[in-house]
N, C-alpha and C positions, 0 to 999 in steps of 0.2 A: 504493500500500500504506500508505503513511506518515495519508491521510487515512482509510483505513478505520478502523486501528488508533486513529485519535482521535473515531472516533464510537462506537463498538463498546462503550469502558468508558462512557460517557459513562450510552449506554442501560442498560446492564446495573446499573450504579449506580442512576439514577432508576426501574428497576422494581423491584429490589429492594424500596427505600426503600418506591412507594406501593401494592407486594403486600400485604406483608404487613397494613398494616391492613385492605386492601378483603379480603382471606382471612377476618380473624379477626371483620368486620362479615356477613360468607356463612354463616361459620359460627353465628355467633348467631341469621340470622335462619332458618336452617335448624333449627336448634335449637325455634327458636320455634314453627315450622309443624309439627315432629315431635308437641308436645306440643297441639295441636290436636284437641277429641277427635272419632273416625272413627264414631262410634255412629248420628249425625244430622247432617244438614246443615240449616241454616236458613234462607229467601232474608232478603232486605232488610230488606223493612218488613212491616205486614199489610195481609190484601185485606178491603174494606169487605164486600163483596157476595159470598157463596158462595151457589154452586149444589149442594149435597151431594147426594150419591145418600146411602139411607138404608145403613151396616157390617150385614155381615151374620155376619161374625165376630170375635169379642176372646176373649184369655184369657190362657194360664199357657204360657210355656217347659218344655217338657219333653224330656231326651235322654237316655240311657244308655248303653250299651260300644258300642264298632266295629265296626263288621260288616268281612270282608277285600275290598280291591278284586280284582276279579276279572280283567277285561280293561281295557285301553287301546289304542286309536288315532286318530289324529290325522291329518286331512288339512287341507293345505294351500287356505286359502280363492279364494285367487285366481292360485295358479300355472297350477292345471288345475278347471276348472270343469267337464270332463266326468268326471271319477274319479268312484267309485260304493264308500262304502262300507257294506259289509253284514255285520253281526252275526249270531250264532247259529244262522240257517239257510245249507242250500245253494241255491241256482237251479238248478231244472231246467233240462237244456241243450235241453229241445226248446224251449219260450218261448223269446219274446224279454222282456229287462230287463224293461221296461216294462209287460207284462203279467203277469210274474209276479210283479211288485209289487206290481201292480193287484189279481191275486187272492190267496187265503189258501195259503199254502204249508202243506204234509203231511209232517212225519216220521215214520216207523215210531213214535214215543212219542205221535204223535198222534192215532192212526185214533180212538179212542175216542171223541172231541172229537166234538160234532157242530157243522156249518156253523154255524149260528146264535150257538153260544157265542164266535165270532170276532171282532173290533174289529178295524178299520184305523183308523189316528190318521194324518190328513193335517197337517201342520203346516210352519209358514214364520217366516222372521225378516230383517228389514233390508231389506224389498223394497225401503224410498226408492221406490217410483215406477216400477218397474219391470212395467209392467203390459203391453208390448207385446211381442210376439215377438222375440228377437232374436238369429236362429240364429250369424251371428258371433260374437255376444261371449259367447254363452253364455244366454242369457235366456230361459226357457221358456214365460214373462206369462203372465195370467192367464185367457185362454181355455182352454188347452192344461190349465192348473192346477183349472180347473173341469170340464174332460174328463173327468181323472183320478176328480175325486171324484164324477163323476156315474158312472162305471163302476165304482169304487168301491161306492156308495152300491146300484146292482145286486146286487150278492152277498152283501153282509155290512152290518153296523151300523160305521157313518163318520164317523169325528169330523175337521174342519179350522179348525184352529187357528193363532194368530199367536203372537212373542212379541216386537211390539213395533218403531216406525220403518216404519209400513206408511203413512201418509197424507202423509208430505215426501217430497222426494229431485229428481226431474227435474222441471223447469221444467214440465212436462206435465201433471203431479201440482202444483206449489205453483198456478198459472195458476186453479186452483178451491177455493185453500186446504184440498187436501186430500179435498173435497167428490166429485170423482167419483172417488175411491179408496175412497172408503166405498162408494159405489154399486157400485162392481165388487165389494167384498167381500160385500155382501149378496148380488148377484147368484151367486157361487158359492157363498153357502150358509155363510160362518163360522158357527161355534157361539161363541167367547169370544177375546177376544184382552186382551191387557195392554202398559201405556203404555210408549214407548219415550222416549228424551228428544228426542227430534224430534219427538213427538207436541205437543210444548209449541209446538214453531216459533212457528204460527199466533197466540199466545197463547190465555191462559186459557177468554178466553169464545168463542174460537172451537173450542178443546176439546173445551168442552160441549156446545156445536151438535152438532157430528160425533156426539157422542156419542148425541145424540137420532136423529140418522138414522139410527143404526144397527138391524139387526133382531135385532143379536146382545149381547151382554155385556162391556163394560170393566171387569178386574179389575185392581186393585192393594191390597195391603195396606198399603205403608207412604205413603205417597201422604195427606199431607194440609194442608187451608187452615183457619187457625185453630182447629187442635186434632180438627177433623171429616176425617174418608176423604173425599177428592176422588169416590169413586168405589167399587163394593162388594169387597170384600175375596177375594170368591169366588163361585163358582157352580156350582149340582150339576147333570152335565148326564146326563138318564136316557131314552136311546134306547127304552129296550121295560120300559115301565111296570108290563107283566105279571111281572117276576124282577125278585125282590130282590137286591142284592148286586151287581147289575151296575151301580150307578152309576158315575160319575166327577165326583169331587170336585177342581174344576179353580180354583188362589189362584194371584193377578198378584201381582208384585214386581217394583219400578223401580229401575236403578241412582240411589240415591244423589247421581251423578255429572251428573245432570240437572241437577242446583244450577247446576254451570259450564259444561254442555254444550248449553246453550240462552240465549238471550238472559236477563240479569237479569230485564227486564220484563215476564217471562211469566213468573214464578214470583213473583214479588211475595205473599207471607203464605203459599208453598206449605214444608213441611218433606217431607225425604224422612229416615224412619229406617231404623233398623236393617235387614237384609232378612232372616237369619239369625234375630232375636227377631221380626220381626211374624210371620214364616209359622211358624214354632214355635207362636208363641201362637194363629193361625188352628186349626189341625191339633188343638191342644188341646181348644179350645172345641169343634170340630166332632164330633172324636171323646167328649167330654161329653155333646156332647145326641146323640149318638145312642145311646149308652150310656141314656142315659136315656130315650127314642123306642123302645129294642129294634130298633135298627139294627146295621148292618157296614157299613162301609166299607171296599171293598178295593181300591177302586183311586187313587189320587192324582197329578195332574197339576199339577205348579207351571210354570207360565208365566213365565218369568224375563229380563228385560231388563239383565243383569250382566254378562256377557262372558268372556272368560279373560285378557287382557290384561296381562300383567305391569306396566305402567303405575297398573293400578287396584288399590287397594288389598286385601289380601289376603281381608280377611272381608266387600269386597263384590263378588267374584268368585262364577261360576255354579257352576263345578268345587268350591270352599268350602260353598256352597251343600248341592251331592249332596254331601257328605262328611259335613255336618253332619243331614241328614236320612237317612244311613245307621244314624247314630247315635242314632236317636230311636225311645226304647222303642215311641210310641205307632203307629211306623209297621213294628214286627215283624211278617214275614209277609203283608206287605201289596205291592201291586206299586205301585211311586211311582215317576215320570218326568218329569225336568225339562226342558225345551224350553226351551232360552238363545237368546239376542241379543245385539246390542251389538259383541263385537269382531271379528264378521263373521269367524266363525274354523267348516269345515266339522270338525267334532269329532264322534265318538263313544266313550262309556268308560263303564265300571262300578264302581259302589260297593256293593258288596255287593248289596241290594236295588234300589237304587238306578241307574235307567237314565238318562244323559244322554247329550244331543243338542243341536246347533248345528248349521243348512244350511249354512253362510256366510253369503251377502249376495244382493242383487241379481236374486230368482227362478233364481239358476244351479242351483240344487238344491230339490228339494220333500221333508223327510221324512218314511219312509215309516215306521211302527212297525205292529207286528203282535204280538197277543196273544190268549189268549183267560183264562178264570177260572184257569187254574194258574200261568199263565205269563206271561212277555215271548215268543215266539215268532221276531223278526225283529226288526232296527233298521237302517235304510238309507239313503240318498240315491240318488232319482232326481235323475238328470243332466239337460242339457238334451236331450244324446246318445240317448238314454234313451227321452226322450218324442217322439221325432223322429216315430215312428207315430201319437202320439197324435191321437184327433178332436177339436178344441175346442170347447168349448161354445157353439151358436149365438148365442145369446141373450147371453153375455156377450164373444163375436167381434164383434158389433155395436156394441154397445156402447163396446167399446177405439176402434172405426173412425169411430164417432161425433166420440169424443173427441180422436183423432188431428186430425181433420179439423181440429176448430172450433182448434185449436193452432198446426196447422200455417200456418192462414191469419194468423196473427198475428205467429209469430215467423219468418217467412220473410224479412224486411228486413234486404237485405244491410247492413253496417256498412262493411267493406272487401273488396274483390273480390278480393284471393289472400292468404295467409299465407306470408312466402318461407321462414318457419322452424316446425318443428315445438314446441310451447310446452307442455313437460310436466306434465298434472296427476295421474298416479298417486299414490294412496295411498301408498302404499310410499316413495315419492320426498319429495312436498310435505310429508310430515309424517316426515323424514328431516334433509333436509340442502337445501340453497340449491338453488333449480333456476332455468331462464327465465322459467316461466309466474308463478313466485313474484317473481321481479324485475320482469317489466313491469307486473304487479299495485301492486306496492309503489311501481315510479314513476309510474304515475298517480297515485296517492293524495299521492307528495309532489310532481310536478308543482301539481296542481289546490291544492297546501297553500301555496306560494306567493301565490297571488293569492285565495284561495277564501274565508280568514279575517285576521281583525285583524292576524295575526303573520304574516309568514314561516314555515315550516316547516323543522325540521332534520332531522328523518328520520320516517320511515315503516316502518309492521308493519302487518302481516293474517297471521292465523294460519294454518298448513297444511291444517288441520280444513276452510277454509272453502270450497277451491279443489277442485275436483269434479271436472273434466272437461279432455282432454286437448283443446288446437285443432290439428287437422292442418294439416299443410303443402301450400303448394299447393292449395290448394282454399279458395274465399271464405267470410269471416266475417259470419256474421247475428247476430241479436238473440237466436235461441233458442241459437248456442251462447254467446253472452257469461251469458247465463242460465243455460245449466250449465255452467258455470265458478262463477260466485257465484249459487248456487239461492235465498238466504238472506233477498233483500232488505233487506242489511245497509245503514247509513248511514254518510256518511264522517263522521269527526267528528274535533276537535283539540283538543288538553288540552296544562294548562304542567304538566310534570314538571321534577324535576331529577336531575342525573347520578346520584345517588343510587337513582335508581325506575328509572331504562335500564337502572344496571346492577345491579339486583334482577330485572328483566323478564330480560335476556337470561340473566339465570343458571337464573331456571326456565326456559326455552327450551330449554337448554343442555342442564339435568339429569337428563332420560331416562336412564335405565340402558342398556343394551349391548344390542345384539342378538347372537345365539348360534347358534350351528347344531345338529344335533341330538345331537351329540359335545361341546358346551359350551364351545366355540373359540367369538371370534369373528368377526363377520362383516365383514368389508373391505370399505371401497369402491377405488377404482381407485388412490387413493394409498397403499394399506397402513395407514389410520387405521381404528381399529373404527368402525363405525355405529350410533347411539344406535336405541334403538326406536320405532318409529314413534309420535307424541304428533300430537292436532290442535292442540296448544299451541304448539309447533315455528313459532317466525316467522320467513317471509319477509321479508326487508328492502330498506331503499331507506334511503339516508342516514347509513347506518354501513357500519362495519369491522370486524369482531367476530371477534379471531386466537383459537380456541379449540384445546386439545386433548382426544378423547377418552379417551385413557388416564389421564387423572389424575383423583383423585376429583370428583366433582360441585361441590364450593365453589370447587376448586380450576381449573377447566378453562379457564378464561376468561383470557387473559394479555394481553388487550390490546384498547382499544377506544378507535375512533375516530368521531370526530362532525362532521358536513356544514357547514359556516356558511353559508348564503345570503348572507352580504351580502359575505364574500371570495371566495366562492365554491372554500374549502378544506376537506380535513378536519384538524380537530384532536383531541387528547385529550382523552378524556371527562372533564369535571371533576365532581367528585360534588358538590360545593355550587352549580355553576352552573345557573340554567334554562333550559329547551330548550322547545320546541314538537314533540308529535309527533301524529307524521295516520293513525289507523287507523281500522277499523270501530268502528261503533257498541257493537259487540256486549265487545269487549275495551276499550273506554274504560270501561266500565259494568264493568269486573269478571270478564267472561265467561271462561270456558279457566284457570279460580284464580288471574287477574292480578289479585289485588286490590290489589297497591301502588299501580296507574295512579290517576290521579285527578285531581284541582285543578281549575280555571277552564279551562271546555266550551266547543265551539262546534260547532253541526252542518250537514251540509252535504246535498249530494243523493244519491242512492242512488249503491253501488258500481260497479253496471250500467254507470250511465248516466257517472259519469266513467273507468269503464274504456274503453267503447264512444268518446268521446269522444276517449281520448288513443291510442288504436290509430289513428284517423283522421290522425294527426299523426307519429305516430310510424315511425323507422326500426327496421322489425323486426330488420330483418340482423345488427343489435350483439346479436338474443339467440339466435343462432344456437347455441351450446352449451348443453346441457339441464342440466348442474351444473357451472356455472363456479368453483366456488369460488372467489369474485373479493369476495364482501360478507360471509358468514357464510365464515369462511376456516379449515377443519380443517386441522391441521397437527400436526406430532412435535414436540414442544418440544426431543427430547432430539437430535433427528439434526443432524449436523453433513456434510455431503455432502464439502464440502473439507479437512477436519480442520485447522481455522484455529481452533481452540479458539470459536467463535462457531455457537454455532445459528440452523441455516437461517432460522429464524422471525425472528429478529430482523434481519438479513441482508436477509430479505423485506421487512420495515418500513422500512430505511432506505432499501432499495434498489441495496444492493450484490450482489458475484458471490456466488452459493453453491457455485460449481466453483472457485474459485480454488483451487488445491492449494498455493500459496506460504502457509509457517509465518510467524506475527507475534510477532517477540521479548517476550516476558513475555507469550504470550496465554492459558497456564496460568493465571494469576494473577489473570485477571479472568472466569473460568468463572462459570455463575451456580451450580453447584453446590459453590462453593469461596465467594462472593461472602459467605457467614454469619459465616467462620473469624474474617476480624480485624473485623467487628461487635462483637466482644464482646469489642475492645481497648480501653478505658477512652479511648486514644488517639485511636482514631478515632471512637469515638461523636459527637465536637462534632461535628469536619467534615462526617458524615452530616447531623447535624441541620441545622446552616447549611443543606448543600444540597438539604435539604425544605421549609426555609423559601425559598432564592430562585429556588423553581422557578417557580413561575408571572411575576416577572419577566422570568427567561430566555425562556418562552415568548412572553410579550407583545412582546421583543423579537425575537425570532426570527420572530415572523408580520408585523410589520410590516417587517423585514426584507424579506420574500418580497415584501407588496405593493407593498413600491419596487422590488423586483427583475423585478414578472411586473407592470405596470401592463397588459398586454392580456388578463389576465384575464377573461371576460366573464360578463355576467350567466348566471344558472340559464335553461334552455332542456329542452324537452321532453326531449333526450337524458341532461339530469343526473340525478343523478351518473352520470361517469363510470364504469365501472369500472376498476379498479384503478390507479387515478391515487395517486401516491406522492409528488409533489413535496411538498408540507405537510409533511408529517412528514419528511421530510428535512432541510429549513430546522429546523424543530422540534428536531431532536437534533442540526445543526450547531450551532446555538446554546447549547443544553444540555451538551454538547462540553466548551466554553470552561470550563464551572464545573467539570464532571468533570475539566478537565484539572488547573484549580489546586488540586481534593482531592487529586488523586493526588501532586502535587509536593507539598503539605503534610505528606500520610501519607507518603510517601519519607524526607522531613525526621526525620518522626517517630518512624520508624525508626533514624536516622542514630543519632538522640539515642538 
């Protein structure tokens, strides 16, 4: 007991001490990014060489009064991928789904209607790749989805639309950069789709290519490279030539967020603005000249690659979007329907005039809208469940089986012959909180950092965004799944930061807002800590210790962070003036995911692949046997104290001591950290404090060399390091620290005396 009690004030003194400035340097530079303005984002530098397609619309902002929202509902994108949500009509119960989707449903307000005045709107978003059948997971691919609109396309006037993330995603799809995704699109027939920010993957002038094979239309309005639209603003698309009025005036708009959600090096002179003011001023101009032409326009399709994602900013949200096109004179009366992307969220809801829709992700849902000249009629999601009857279209059934094939024969090469542990890559999870598949990731990257570049390496990050795919257990590792795992063809690369930049990186890691349930609680993981919302910016780690709490505000969450050294092979305290070495992808050395602190003197290395693939040959999977250890990235309750020893668990955790101990420590009221402020602002002890901020890093330097006379069997870094949850360093580290804490406290006693 007697040694607890002399480590305890020891630490709670020295974090006081270096909170409060790393607090009030978080808060400035948060401060800083707040006033950042959200209008436009701008990449790097400019691109010498553009390919412009010629704008086919510019103009004026126009909006007026609010129209009232009418309905809302919300489904969940990836809990149940067969759910089925439908708007404003009922289903006949003798059909089946799937059919009665397919055709034009009848209400009593409708007899009048004749067949031909009907539209079906087939539309998709975030396929990533998904072009094969895949009745497990939900995957309806694109034969099945060509079915539809070819039986469609029987009955009534058919439009099939994207909005966006259709030519990346599964190794299947990157394997032809994209190239027979477009083929399959053609071959079902798109009429227009609009850029997603995967669409950049490839880069730029591979873009372009895609763009030329296509037999259909790339709209984006805010979307430009030096000043010029990457690409045409709009496009009217007019089934039966013979009726006026029946067009469909159908404008693309890109999140914004492409800036950071694609490699730097593919947007190089690309600007993405406003999304809100370009389609405003499309809508404008269109409705001018036709004013001026003796046209109507009455129907409007915005193609939107924005998402709902409480992460993304709020005026470049889809939902912001319809709200603000509810509210535009020029669109009174008129039937306007937005088609989002992005945060793979299966959404349907109404703004006045205004119909909006998101399938989710992955071909799990194809949807279905129905209307004809008065109305919206219908707004749906076909399920996979759904189309279970459906006949797929031969011609693009070949095709898929083609493509399977010439893939399969490629990435069939086993890696390693069984996985003993299941290594998880859900969404929901990797861009959450610490998992396994996020840890063996991270220690390749800082294995290979050892010996791979000039320096040693201290620790390692790759973002959640970038990990894809789960590897099952029990069953052998190939090439094709190391490839969906990192789809991206990212490169390893290592940059000199200092403590300074870690702990600016992990703070936006960190600073995700809350996720909520549908009562505004939130949401727990297994310790009773809330869980931030899902970000791809969320890093995986290798090399650090990062003790954070959720409940406290975002500058604040971060209460402790430790750093690898290869050459003692210990962790110690992150110093913010000292330099480090750290080993991620290419894609976040360079800025990606809004890290733009990272930076300094570069080195690049081989693809992610091929040193993940590499160090799985070597590696004992068995140590990541738990899919969120909390063991690197470490949530905890700042405020809990389990034994009521006046010391919080967390700190407890750090040293290494019991957090059950139920034995009370004489005076341990007196050195709480939520009391630790009180005699700060004793004129008395302010020297002492100071002294012992100045000989803090003595005390360390002596307390680690301490250790290495004490652990001389220490060994070098090996495939299995870091360790997890290895504590002895900071142990030593605040034994030594101890000693200074102990002679403040007998000084300040003194001082008291007096």
């Amino acid at each position: 007991m007697r040694k607890k009690s002399m480590i305890i004030p020891a630490l709670l003194l020295s974090t006081a001490i270096l909170t409060n400035q790393a607090y009030a340097e978080e808060a400035t530079n948060q401060a800083s990014e707040a006033s950042t303005p959200s209008t436009a984002v701008q990449a790097q530098q400019p691109q010498s060489e553009v390919a412009a397609i010629q704008t086919t619309q510019t103009g004026q902002d126009n909006t007026g009064t609010a129209a009232p929202q009418t309905s809302t509902e919300t489904v969940s994108a990836e809990t149940n991928v067969t759910e089925q949500t439908t708007l404003a009509t009922t289903l006949p119960a003798e059909k089946s789904v799937a059919e009665t989707l397919v055709s034009a449903p009848v209400t009593d307000q409708e007899t009048a209607t004749q067949p031909e005045d009907e539209v079906t709107i087939l539309h998709t978003n975030d396929m990533h790749g998904r072009f094969a059948e895949e009745a497990k997971n939900g995957v309806i691919g694109m034969s099945k989805l060509a079915g539809v609109a070819e039986e469609s396309r029987q009955k009534e006037e058919t439009l099939v639309l994207d909005s966006g993330d259709a030519t990346q995603g599964l190794p299947i799809t990157n394997n032809s950069k994209g190239e027979d995704a477009v083929a399959l699109m053609n071959a079902a027939g798109y009429d227009a789709m609009t850029l997603g920010n995967h669409e950049f993957d490839f880069g730029l002038d591979q873009l372009k290519t895609l763009s030329k094979k296509m037999t259909f239309p790339v709209v984006s309005a805010n979307v430009y490279v030096d000043g010029a639209r990457l690409f045409q603003a709009s496009t009217i698309i007019d089934k039966n030539k013979s009726v006026d009025g029946d067009e469909f005036v159908v404008i693309g708009v890109t999140t914004p967020e492409t800036a950071t959600k694609t490699h730097p090096k593919n947007v190089v002179g690309v600007t993405f603005t406003d999304p809100i003011t370009e389609v405003n001023n499309v809508i404008a101009q269109t409705e001018a000249q036709a004013r001026a032409e003796g046209k109507a326009y009455n129907n409007y399709i915005i193609l939107a690659h924005l998402g709902v994602d409480t992460t993304t900013k709020e005026e470049w949200r889809g939902d912001t979007l319809a709200k603000a096109l509810s509210e535009n004179k020029e669109l009174a009366g008129k039937k306007v329907i937005v088609l989002d992307g992005h945060s793979h969220t299966a959404k349907t809801e109404t703004f006045g005039n205004v119909t909006y829709n998101q399938t989710g992700s992955y071909l799990n849902n194809v949807g279905i809208i129905k209307l004809n000249s008065k109305e919206v009629l219908s707004n749906a999601l076909l399920s996979a469940a759904d189309a279970k009857n459906v006949t797929p279209e031969t011609n693009v059934k070949s095709m898929v089986e083609a493509i399977q094939a010439k893939y399969k024969a490629d990435s069939a090469k086993v890696v390693i012959p069984n996985s003993p542990v299941e290594l998880s890559g859900q969404r929901e999870n990797v861009r959450v909180r610490e998992t396994n598949l996020g840890n063996v990731v991270a220690d390749a990257l800082l294995d290979y950092g050892q010996t791979g570049f000039s320096h040693k390496s201290n620790l390692a990050v790759t973002n959640g965004g970038g990990l894809r795919e789960t590897i099952a257990k029990d069953k052998p590792v190939t090439k094709g799944d190391i490839i969906a795992v990192l789809p991206f063809g990212n490169n390893v690369a290592q940059i000199a930061v200092t403590g300074q930049q870690i702990k600016d990186m992990f703070k936006k890691s960190l600073g995700s807002i809350l996720q909520a349930d549908e009562n505004g609680n939130p949401v727990l993981d297994e310790n009773d800590n809330p869980l931030l919302e899902p970000s791809g910016g969320f890093l995986q780690i290798a090399g650090a210790k990062v003790y954070y709490d959720t409940k406290l505000e975002p500058e604040k969450r971060i209460l402790s962070v430790e750093i690898f050294d290869p050459e003692t092979n210990t962790y110690k305290p992150l110093n913010a003036t000292e330099n480090y070495y750290l080993v991620t992808n290419d894609f976040l050395a360079a800025g990606g995911d809004g890290y733009d602190m990272l930076g300094g003197p570069r080195e690049e290395g081989p693809s992610m692949d091929t040193v993940f693939a590499d160090y799985l040959q070597t590696a004992n999977l068995s140590q990541y046997a738990v899919i969120n250890p909390n063991s690197r990235s470490i949530s905890v309750d700042s405020a809990l104290d389990t034994d009521k020893d006046g010391f919080a668990d967390y700190l407890e955790l750090i040293v290494g001591t019991d957090t059950k101990d139920a034995k009370d420590y004489p005076g341990a009221q007196a050195v709480q950290p939520k009391q630790a402020e009180e005699p700060a602002a004793s004129s008395a002890i302010q020297p002492k404090a100071s002294a012992f901020k100045s000989a803090q890093n003595e005390v360390i330097s002596v307390a680690v060399n301490y250790k290495a006379a004490a652990k001389p069997e220490a060994t070098a870094h090996q495939t299995s390091l870091p360790t997890t949850g290895d504590q002895e360093s900071i142990v030593m580290v605040l034994l030594g620290l101890s000693l200074t804490s102990l002679c403040s406290y007998a000084l300040r006693r003194r001082s008291y005396g007096k």
